[in-house]
DRENDO-1510 file (C-alpha; in Angstrom, 1 decimal, always signed):
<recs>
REC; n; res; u; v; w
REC; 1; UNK; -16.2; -5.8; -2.8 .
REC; 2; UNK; -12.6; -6.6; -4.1 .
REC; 3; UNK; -11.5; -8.8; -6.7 .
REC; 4; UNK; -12.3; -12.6; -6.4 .
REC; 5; UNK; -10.0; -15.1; -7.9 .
REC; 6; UNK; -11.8; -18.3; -9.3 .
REC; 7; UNK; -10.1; -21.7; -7.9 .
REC; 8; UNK; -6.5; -22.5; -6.8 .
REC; 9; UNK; -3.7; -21.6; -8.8 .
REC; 10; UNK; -1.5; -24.6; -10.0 .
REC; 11; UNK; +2.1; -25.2; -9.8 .
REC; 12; UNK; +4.6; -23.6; -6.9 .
REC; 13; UNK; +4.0; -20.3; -5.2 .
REC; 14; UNK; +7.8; -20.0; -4.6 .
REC; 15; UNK; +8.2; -20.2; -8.6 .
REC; 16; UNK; +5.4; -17.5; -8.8 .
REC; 17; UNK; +6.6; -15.0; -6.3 .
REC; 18; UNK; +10.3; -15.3; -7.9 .
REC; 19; UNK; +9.1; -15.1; -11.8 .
REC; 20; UNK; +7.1; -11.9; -11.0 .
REC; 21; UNK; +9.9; -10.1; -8.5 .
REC; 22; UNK; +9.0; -10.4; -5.3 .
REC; 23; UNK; +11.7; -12.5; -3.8 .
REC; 24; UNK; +14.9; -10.3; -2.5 .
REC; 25; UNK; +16.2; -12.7; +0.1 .
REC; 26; UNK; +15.3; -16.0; +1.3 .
REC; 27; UNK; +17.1; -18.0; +4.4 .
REC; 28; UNK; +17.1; -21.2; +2.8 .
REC; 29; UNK; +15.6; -21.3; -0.3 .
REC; 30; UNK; +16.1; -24.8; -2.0 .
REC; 31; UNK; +14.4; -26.1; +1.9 .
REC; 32; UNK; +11.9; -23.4; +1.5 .
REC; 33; UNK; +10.9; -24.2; -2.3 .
REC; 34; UNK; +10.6; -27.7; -1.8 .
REC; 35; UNK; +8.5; -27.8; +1.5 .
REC; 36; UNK; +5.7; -25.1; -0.7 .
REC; 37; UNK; +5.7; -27.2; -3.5 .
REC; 38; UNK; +4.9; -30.7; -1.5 .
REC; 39; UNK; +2.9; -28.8; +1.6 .
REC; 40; UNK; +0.1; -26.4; +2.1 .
REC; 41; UNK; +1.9; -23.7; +4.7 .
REC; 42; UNK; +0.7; -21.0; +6.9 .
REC; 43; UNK; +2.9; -17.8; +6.3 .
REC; 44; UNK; +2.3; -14.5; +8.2 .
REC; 45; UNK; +3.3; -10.7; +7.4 .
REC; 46; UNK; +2.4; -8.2; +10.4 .
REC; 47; UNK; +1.4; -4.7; +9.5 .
REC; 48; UNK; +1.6; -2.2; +12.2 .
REC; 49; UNK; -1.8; +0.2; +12.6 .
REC; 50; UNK; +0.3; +3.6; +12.8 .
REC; 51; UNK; -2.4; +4.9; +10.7 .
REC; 52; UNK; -6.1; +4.3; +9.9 .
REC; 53; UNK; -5.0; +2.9; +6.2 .
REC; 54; UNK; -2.8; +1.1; +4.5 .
REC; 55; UNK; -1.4; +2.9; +1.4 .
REC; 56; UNK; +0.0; +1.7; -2.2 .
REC; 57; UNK; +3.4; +0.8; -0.7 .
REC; 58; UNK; +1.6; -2.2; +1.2 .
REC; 59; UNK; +0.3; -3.9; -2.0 .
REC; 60; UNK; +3.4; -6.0; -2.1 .
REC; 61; UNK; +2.8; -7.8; +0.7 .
REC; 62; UNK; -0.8; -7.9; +0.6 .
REC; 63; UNK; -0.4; -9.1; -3.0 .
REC; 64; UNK; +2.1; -11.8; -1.5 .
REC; 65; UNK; -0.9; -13.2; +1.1 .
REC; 66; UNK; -2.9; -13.2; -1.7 .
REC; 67; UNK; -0.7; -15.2; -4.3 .
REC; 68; UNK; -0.5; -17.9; -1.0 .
REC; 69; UNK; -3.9; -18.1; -1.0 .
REC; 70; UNK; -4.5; -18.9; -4.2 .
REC; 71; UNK; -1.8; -21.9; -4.4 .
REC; 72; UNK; -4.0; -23.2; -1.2 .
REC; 73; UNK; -1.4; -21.9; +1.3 .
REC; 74; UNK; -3.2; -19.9; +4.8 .
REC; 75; UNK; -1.9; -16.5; +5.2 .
REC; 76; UNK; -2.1; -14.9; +8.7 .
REC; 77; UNK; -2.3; -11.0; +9.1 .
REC; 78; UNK; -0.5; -9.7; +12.2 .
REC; 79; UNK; -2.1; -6.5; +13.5 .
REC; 80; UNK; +0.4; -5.3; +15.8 .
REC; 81; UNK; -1.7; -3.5; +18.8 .
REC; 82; UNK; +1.2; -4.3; +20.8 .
REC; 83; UNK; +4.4; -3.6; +18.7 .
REC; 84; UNK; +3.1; -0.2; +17.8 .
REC; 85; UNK; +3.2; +0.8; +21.1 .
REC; 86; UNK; +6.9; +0.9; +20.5 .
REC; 87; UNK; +7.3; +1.3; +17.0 .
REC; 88; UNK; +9.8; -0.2; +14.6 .
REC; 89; UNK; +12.8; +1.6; +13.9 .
REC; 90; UNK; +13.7; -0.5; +11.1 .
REC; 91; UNK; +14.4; +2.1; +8.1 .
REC; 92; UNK; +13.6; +5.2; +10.0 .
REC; 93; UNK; +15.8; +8.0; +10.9 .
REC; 94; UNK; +13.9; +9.2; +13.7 .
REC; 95; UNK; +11.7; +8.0; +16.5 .
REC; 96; UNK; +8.2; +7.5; +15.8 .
REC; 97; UNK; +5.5; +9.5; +17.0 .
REC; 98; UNK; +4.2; +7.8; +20.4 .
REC; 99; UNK; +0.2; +6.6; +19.7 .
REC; 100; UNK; -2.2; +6.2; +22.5 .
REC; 101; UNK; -3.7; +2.9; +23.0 .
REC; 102; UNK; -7.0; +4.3; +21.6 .
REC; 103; UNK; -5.6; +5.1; +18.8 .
REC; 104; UNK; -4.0; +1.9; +18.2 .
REC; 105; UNK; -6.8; +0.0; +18.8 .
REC; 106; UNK; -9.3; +2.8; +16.1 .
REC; 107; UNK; -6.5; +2.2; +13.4 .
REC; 108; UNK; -6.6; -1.7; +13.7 .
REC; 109; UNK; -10.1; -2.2; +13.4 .
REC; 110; UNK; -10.3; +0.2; +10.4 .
REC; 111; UNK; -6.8; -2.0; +8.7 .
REC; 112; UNK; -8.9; -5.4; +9.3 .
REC; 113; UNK; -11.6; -4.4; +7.7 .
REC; 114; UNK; -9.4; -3.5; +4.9 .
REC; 115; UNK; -7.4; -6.4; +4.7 .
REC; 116; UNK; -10.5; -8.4; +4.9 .
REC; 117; UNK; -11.3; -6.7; +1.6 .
REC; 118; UNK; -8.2; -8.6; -0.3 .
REC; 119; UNK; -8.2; -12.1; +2.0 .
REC; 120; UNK; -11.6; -12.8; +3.2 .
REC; 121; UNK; -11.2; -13.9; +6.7 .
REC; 122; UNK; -14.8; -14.9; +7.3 .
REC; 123; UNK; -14.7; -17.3; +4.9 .
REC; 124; UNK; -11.5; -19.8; +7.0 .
REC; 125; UNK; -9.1; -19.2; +3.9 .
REC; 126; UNK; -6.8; -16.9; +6.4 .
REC; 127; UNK; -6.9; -15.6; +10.0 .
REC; 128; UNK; -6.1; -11.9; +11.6 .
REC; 129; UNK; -4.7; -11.9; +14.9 .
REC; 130; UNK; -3.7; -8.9; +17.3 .
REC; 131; UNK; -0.4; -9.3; +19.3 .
REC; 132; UNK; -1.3; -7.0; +21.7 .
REC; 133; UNK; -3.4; -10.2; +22.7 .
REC; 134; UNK; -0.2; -11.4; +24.0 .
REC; 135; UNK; +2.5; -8.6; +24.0 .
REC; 136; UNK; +0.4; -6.5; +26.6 .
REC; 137; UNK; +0.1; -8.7; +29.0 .
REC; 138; UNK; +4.0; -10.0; +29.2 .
REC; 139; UNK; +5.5; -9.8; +33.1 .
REC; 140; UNK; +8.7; -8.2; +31.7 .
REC; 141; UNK; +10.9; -10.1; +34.2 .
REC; 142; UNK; +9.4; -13.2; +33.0 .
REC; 143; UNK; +10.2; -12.3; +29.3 .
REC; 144; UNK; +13.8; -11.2; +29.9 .
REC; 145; UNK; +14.7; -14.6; +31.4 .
REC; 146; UNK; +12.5; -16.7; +29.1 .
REC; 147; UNK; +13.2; -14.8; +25.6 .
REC; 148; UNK; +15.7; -11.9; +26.3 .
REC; 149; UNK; +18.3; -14.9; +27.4 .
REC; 150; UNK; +18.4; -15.7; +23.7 .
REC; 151; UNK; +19.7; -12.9; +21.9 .
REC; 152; UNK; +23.2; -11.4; +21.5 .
REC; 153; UNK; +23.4; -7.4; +21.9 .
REC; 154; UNK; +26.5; -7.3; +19.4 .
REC; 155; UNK; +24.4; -9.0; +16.8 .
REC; 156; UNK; +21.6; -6.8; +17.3 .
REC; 157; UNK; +23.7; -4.0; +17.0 .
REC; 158; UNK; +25.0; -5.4; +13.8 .
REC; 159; UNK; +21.7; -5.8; +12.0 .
REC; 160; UNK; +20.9; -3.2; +9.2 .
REC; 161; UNK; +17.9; -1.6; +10.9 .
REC; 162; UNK; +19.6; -0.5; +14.0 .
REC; 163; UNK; +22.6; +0.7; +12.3 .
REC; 164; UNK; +21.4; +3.7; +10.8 .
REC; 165; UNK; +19.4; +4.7; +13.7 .
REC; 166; UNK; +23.0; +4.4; +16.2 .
REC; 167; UNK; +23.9; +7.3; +14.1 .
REC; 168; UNK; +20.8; +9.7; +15.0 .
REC; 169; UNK; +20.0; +7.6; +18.2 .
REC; 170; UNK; +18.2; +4.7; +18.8 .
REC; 171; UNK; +16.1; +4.7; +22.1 .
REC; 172; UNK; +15.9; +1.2; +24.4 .
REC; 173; UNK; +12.3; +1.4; +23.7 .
REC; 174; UNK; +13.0; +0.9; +19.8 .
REC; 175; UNK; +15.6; -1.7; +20.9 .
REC; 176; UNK; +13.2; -4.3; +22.1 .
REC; 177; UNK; +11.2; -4.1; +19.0 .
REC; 178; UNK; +13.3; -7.1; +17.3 .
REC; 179; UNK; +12.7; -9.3; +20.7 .
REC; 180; UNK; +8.6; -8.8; +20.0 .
REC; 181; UNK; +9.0; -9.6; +16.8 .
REC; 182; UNK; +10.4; -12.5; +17.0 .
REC; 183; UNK; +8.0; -13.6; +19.8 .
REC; 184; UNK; +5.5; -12.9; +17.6 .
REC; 185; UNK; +6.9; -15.8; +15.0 .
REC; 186; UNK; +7.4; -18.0; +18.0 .
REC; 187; UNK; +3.8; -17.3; +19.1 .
REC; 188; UNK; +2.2; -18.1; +15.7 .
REC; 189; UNK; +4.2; -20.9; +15.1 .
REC; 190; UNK; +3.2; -22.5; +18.4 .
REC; 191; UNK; -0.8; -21.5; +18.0 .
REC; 192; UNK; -0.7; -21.7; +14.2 .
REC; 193; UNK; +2.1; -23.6; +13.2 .
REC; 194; UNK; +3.1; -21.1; +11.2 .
REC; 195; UNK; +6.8; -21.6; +9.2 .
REC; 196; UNK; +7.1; -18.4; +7.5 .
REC; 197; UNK; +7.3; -14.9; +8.0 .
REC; 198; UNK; +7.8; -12.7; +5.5 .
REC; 199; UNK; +7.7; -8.4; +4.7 .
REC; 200; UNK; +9.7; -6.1; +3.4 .
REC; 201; UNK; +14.0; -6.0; +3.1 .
REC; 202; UNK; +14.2; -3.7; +5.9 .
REC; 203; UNK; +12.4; -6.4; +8.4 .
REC; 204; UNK; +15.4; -9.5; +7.2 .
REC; 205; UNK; +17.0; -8.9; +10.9 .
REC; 206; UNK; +13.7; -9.1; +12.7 .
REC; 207; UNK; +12.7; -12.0; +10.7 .
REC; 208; UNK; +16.1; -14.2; +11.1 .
REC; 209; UNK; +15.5; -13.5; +14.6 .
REC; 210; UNK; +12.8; -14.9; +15.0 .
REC; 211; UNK; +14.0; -18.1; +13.0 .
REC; 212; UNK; +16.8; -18.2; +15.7 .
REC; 213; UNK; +14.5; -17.6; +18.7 .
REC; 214; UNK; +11.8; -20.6; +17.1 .
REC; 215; UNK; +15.3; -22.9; +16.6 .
REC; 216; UNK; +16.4; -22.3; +20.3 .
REC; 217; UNK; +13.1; -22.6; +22.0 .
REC; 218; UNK; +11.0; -25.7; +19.9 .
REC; 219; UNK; +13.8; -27.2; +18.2 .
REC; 220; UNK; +12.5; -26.6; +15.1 .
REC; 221; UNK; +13.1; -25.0; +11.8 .
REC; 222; UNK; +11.6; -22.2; +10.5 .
REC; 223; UNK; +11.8; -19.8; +7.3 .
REC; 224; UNK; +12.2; -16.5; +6.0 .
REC; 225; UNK; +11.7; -14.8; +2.9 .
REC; 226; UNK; +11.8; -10.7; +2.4 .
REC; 227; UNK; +10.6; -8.3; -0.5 .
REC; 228; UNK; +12.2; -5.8; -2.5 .
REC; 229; UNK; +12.0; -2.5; -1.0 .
REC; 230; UNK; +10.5; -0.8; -4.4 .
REC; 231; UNK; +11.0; +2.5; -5.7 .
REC; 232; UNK; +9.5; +4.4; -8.6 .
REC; 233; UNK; +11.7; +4.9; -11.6 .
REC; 234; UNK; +11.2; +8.5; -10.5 .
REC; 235; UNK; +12.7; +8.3; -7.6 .
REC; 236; UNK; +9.9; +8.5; -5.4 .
REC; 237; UNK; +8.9; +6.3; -3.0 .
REC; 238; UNK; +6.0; +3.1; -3.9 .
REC; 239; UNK; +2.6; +4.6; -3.4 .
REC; 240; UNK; +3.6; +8.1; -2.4 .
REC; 241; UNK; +3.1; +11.3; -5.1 .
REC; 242; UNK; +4.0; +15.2; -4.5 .
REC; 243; UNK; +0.3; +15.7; -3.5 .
REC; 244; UNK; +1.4; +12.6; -0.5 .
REC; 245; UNK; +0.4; +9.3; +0.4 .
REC; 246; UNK; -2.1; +6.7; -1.9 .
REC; 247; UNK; -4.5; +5.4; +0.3 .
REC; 248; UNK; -6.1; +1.9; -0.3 .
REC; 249; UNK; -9.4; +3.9; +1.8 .
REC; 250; UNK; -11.4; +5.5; -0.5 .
REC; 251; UNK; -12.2; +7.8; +1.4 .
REC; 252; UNK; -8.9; +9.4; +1.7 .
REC; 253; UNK; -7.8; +8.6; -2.1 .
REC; 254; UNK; -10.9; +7.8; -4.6 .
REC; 255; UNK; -11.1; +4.9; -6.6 .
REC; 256; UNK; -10.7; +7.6; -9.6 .
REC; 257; UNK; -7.7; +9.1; -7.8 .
REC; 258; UNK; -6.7; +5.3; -7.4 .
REC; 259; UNK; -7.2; +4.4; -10.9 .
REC; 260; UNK; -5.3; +7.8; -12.2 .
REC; 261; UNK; -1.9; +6.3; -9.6 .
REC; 262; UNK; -1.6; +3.7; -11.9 .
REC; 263; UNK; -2.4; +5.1; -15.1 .
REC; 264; UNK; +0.0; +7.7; -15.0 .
REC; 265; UNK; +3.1; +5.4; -13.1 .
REC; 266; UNK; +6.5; +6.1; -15.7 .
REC; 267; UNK; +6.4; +4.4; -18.7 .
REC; 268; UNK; +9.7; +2.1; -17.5 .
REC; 269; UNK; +7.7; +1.1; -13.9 .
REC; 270; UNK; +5.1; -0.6; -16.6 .
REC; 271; UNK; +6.1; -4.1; -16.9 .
REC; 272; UNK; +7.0; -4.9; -13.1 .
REC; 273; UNK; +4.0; -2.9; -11.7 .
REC; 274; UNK; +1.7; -5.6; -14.1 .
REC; 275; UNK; +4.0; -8.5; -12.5 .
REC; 276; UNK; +3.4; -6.8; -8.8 .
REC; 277; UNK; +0.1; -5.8; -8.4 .
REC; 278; UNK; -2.0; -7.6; -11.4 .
REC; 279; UNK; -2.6; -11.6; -11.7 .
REC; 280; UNK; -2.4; -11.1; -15.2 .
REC; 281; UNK; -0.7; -13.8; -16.6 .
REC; 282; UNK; +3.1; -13.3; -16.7 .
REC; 283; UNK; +2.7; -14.0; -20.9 .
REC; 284; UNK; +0.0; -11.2; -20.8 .
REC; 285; UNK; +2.5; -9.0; -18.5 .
REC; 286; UNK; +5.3; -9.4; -20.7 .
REC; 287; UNK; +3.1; -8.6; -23.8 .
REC; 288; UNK; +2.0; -5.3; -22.2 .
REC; 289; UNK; +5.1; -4.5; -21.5 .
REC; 290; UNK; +7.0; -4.9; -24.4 .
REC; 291; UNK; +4.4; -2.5; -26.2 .
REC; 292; UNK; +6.4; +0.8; -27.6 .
REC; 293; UNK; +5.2; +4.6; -27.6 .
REC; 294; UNK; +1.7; +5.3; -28.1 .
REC; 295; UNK; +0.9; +1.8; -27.0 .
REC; 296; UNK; +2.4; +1.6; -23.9 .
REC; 297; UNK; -0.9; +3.9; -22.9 .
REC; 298; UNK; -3.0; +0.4; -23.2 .
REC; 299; UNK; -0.5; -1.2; -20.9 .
REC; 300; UNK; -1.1; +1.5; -18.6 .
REC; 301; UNK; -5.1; +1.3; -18.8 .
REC; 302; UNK; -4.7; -2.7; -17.8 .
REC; 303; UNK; -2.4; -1.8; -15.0 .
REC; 304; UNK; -5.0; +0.5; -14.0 .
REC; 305; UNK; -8.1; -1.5; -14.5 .
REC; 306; UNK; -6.2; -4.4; -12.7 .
REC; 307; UNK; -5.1; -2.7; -9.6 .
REC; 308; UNK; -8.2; -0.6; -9.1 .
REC; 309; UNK; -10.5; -3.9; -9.3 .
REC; 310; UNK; -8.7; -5.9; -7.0 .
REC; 311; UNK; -8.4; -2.7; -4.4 .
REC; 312; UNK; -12.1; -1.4; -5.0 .
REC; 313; UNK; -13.9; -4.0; -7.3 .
REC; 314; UNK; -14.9; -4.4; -10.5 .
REC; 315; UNK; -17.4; -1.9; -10.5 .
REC; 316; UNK; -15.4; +1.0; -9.4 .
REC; 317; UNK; -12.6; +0.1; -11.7 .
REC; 318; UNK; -15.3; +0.5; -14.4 .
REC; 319; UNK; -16.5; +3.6; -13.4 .
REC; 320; UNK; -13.3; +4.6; -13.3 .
REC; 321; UNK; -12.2; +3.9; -16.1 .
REC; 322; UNK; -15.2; +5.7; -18.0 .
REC; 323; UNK; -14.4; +8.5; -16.2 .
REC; 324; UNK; -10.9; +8.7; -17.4 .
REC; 325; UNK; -12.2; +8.2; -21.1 .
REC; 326; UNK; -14.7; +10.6; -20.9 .
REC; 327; UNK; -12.1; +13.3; -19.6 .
REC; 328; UNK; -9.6; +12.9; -22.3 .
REC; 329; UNK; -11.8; +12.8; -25.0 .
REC; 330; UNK; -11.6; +9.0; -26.1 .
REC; 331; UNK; -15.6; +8.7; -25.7 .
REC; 332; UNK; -18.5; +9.4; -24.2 .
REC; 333; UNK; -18.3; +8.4; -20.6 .
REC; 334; UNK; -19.5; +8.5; -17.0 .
REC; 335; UNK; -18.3; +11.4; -15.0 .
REC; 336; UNK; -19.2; +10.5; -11.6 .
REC; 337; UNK; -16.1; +8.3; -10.4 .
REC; 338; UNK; -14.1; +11.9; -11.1 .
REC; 339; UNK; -13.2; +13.5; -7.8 .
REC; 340; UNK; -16.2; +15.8; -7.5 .
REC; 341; UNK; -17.0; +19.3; -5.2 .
REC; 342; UNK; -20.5; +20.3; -4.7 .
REC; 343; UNK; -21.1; +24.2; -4.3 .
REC; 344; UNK; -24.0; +26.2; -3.6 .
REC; 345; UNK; -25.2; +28.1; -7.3 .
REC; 346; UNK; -25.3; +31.1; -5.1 .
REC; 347; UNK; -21.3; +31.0; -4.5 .
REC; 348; UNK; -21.1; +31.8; -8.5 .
REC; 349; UNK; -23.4; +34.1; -9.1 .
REC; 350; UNK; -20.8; +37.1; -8.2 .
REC; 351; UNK; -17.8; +34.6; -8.8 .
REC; 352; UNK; -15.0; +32.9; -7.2 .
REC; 353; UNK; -11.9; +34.0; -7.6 .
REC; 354; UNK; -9.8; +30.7; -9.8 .
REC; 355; UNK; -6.8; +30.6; -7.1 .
REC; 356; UNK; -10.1; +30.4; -3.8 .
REC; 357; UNK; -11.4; +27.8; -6.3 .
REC; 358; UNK; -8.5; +25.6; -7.3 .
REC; 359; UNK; -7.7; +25.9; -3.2 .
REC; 360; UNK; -11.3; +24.7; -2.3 .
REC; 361; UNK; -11.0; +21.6; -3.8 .
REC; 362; UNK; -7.8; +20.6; -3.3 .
REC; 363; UNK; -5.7; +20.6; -6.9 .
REC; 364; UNK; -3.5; +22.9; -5.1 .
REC; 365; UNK; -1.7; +22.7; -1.6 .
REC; 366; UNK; -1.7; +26.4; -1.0 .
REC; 367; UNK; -3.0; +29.6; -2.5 .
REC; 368; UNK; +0.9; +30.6; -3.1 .
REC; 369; UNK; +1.0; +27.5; -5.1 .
REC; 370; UNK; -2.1; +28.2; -7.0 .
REC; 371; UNK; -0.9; +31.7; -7.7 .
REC; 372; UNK; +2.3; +30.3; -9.0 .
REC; 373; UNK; +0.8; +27.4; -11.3 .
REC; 374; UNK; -1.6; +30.2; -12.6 .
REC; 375; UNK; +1.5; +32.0; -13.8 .
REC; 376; UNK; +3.1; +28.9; -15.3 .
REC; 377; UNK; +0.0; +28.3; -17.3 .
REC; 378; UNK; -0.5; +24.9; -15.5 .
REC; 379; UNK; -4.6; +25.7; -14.6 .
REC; 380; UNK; -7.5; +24.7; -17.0 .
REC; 381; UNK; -11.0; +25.0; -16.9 .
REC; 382; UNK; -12.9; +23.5; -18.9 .
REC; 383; UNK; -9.4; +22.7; -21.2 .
REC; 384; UNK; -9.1; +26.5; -20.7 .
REC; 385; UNK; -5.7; +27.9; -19.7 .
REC; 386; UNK; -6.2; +30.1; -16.9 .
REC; 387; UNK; -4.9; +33.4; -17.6 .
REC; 388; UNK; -4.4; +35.2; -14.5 .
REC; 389; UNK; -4.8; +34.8; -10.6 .
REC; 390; UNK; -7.6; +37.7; -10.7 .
REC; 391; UNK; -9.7; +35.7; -13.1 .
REC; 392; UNK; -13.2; +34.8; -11.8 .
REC; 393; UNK; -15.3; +31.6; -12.2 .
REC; 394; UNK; -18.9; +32.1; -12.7 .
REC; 395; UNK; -21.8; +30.5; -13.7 .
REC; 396; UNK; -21.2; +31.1; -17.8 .
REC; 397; UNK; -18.6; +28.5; -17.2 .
REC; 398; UNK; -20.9; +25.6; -16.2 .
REC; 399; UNK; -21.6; +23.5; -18.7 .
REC; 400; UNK; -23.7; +19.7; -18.7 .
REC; 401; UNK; -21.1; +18.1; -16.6 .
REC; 402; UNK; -20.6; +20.8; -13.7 .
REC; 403; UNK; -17.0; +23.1; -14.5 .
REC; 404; UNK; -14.0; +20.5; -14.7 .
REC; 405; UNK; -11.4; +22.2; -13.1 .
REC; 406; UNK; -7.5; +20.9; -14.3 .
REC; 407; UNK; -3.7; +21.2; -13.1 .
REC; 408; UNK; -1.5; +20.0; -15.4 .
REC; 409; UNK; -2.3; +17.3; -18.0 .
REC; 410; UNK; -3.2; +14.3; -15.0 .
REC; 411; UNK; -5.3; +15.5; -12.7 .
REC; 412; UNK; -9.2; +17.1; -12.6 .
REC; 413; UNK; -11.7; +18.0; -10.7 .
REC; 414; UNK; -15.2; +18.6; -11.2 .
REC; 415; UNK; -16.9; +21.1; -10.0 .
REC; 416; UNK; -20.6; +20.5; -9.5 .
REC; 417; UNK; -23.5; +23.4; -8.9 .
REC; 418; UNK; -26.7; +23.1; -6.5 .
</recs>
């Protein structure tokens, strides 16, 4: 189970959402401000299921439906079973790989039941809906004259996320993306009476067109608000590391692996990481992140903590947390949450070789790679330096709590004989 707020939050969502970062652009946002702060809205964000998981660089908008929800605001998830059948260009240099239907369909279930995780949808506080409910069934003569009459090819053509891709080549197919978009809004805001759509700063020309579309066809005014599209201090993008992607399934990145994302983010990412993806108080986020030095490492713990439970629960932050303090020494902990390998006792009795090992269980993305760490001095077992590629690991190097294999100073693995 995930993280569980207790009651509504008071005051303005708008005025929470801007103190802690997320706001990058708004369409009107004295109109938008005022109708949160005197009405309960329905806003939406749509997620395409390209894959079978979200990953770290979703939180922002997932955190964003959440903070709605906890002002008393209903946040709708868009699963778009239709739209990635096309795939947005928006941001991308190249086409997107073409999914089959079936695959589609696989990924979505597995996202809903992820997003459920952070927004409860049984429980009435927000809804999921699919727009291949109503994409895949559109007579595409019908939709050309009804919706395709609205919008201006120039302006399209104008709008940041076709730009880049005129350069490398934009296929029709990615073209009509922004037209189902905006259906979508005008779909939600006729079944839902949804007035906002928001999502990250690549997605402000999809969004503003379906504000236009919604003014053209009902009359009506309707808002838009986008997210900054954030980047590590290091460069890197949010949620990705050299060994790839963070996964908010635990089955592709443990809730150890999870926990040890955030407790090793760069020291200057600190204080807007706790604004992003805690509901610590913004007092207790500016505390934590005007600590100095040595400090900053408790910052980093809370941040860690904090992110873990609301992704995995409390329980699995705890664990791994323990597992972190047992590792480095601070005390006696629980080594289970560590990212663990089980291997038969019979594999050690004439040894492994330390580059087969290190390979086995993933700490290193090649045996080339494990050869060349080796001779960097980056491998450790049991705190050990590893002293050349020929060495062998056998069982006089298990110990109570299995062999605890090391790359660098961050990341372990445990080893664990049968």
């Amino acid at each position: 189970m995930s993280h569980r707020s207790e009651g509504l939050e008071t005051g303005n969502v708008f005025d929470t959402l801007k103190e802690r970062g997320f706001i990058q652009q708004v369409t009107d946002e004295a109109a938008l401000s005022e109708i949160l702060k005197k009405e309960k809205v329905a806003a939406y964000i749509g997620f395409d299921p390209t894959a079978d998981s979200l990953h770290a660089g979703s939180l922002i908008p997932i955190m964003a439906l959440m903070h709605f929800q906890r002002h008393g605001h209903f946040p709708i998830v868009v699963l778009g079973d239709g739209t990635a059948m096309i795939g947005d260009p928006s941001g991308k240099i190249e086409m997107r790989k073409m999914l089959y239907e079936e695959q589609i369909r696989n990924n979505s279930k597995k996202i809903e039941a992820q997003l459920n995780r952070y927004l409860h949808f049984d429980e009435g506080k927000a809804a999921v809906v699919h727009n291949g409910d109503w994409l895949l069934k559109l007579n595409y003569i019908e939709f050309l004259r009804e919706i395709g009459r609205h919008f201006s090819v120039n302006r399209m053509l104008a709008a940041e996320s076709y730009k880049l891709r005129l350069e490398t080549g934009l296929s029709f197919l990615e073209f009509n993306y922004q037209l189902l978009q905006a259906y979508d809004f005008l779909m939600l805001f006729r079944t839902h009476r949804c007035i906002l759509q928001m999502g990250g700063d690549d997605q402000w020309g999809n969004i503003v067109a379906g504000i236009d579309l919604i003014r053209r066809m009902e009359g009506k005014e309707a808002y838009g608000l986008t997210f900054p599209l954030l980047v590590a201090a290091g460069g890197q993008k949010m949620g990705k590391t050299a060994r790839g992607a963070v996964w908010l399934d635990s089955e592709k990145t443990t809730p150890y692996e999870y926990y040890q994302y955030w407790v090793n983010v760069d020291d200057r990412d600190v204080k807007r990481f706790l604004a992003f993806f805690t509901f610590l108080p913004m007092s207790e986020v500016n505390r934590l992140g005007s600590l100095q030095g040595a400090d900053l490492r408790e910052a980093k713990r809370v941040l860690a903590y904090e992110a873990t439970k609301i992704t995995h629960g409390e329980a699995e932050a705890k664990a791994a947390e323990q597992a972190a303090r047992a590792i480095f020494g601070a005390e006696k902990g629980d080594l289970e949450a560590m990212p663990t390998t089980r291997i038969a006792r019979e594999q050690l009795d004439q040894g492994i070789n330390v580059v087969d090992l290190f390979y086995l269980v993933g700490l290193v993305s090649s045996k080339s790679d494990g050869r060349r760490l080796i001779h960097q001095g980056g491998c450790y077992i049991n705190d050990i330096k590893v002293a050349s590629i020929d060495q062998r690991v056998t069982l006089s190097q298990l110990n109570n709590s299995g062999i605890i294999l090391r790359v660098g100073q961050k990341r372990y693995h445990r080893v664990v004989v049968e």
